[in-house]
C-alpha positions as CSV (number, residue, x, y, z in Angstrom):
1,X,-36.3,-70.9,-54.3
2,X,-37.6,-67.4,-53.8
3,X,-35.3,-66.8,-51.1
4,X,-32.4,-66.9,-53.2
5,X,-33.2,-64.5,-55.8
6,X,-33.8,-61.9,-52.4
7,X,-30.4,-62.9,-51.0
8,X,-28.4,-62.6,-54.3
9,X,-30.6,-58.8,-55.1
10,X,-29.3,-57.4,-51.7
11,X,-25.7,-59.1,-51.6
12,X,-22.9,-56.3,-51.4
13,X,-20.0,-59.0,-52.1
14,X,-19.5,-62.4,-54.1
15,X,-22.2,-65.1,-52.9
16,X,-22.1,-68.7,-53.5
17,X,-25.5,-69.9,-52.2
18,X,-26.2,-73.9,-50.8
19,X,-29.0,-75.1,-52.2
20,X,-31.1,-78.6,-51.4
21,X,-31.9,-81.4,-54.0
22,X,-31.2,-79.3,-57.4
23,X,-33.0,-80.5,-60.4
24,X,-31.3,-81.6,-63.8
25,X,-27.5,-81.7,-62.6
26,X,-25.4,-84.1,-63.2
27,X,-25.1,-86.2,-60.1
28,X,-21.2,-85.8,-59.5
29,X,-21.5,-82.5,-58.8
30,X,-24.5,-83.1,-55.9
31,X,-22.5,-83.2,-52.6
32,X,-23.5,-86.4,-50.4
33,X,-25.7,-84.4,-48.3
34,X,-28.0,-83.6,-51.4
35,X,-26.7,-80.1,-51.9
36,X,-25.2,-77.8,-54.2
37,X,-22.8,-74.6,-54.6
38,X,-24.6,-72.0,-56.9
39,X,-22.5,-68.7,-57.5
40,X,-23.9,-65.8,-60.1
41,X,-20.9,-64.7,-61.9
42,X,-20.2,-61.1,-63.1
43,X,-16.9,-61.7,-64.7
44,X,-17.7,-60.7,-68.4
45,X,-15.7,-63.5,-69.4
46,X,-16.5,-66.1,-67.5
47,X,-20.4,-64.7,-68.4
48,X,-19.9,-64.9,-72.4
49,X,-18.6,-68.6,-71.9
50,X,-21.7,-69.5,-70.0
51,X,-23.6,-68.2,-72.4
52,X,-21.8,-69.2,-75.8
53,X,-22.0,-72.9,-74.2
54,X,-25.7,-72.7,-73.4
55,X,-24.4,-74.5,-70.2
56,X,-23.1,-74.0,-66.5
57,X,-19.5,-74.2,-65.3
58,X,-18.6,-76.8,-62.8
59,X,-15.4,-76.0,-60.9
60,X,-14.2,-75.7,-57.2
61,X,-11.9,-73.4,-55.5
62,X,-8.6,-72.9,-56.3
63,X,-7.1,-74.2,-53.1
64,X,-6.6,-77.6,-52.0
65,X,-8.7,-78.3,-48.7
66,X,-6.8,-76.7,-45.4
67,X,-4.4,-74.5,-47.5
68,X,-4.8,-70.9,-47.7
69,X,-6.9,-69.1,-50.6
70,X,-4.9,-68.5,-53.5
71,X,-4.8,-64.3,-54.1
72,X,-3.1,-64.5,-56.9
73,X,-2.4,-66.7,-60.3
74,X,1.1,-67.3,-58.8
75,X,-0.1,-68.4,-55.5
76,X,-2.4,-71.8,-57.3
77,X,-0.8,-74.8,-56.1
78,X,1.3,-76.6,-58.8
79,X,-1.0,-79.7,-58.4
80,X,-4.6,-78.1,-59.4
81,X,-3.3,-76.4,-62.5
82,X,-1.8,-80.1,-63.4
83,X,-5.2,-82.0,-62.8
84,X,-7.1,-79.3,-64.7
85,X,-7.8,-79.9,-68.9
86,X,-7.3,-75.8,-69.4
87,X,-6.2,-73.1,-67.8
88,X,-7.4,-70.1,-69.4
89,X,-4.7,-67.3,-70.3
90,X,-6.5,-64.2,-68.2
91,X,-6.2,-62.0,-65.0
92,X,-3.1,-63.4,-64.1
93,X,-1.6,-60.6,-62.1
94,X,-4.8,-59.6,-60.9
95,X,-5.3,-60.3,-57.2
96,X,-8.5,-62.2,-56.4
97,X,-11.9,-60.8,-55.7
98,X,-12.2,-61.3,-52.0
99,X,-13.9,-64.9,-50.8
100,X,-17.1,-65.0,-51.4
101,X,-20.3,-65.4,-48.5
102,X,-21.9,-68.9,-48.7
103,X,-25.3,-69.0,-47.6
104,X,-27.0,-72.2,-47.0
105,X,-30.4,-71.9,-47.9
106,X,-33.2,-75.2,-47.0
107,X,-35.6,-74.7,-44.3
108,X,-33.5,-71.7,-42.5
109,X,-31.3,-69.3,-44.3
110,X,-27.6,-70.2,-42.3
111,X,-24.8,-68.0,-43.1
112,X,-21.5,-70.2,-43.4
């Protein structure tokens, strides 16, 4: 929606956005409530892979629900990086990019 090209042009941090009843997704990534996480990368790597694979990324957060935010490579839980096909070799002593906002955006814009 229109809304979500405003909220992204004026966002000052990261922003993952909450969008209703996406079209042409693959269904196991629609959340039961008919939703869906969007985030617009800037990460020049992360950026060329979307582009070389003509495709979005699908992933979730690096933290297992309840447990803290993982700042740093070191700090991922040993059980994610074993239920992942690949980790890529990059930015591993970099600390992470704070959280990002999530905005929820259907009939009200709600800030999460």
């Amino acid at each position: 929606p229109e809304s979500a090209y405003q909220v992204l042009k004026y966002a000052d941090k990261p922003t993952t956005l909450i969008l209703d009843h996406p079209l042409r997704v693959a269904t196991n990534v629609v959340a039961q409530d008919g939703s869906l996480g969007v985030r617009v990368v800037k990460d020049q790597f992360c950026q060329g892979l979307i582009r070389k694979l003509r495709r979005p990324l699908v992933s979730t957060s690096a933290n297992i629900s309840g447990e803290p935010t993982a700042k740093t490579f070191a700090e991922i839980n040993p059980l994610i990086l074993e239920g992942v096909d690949y980790v890529v070799n990059l930015h591993r002593n970099r600390k992470a990019a704070k959280p990002s906002s999530i905005i929820k955006l259907s009939e009200d814009i709600n800030v999460i």
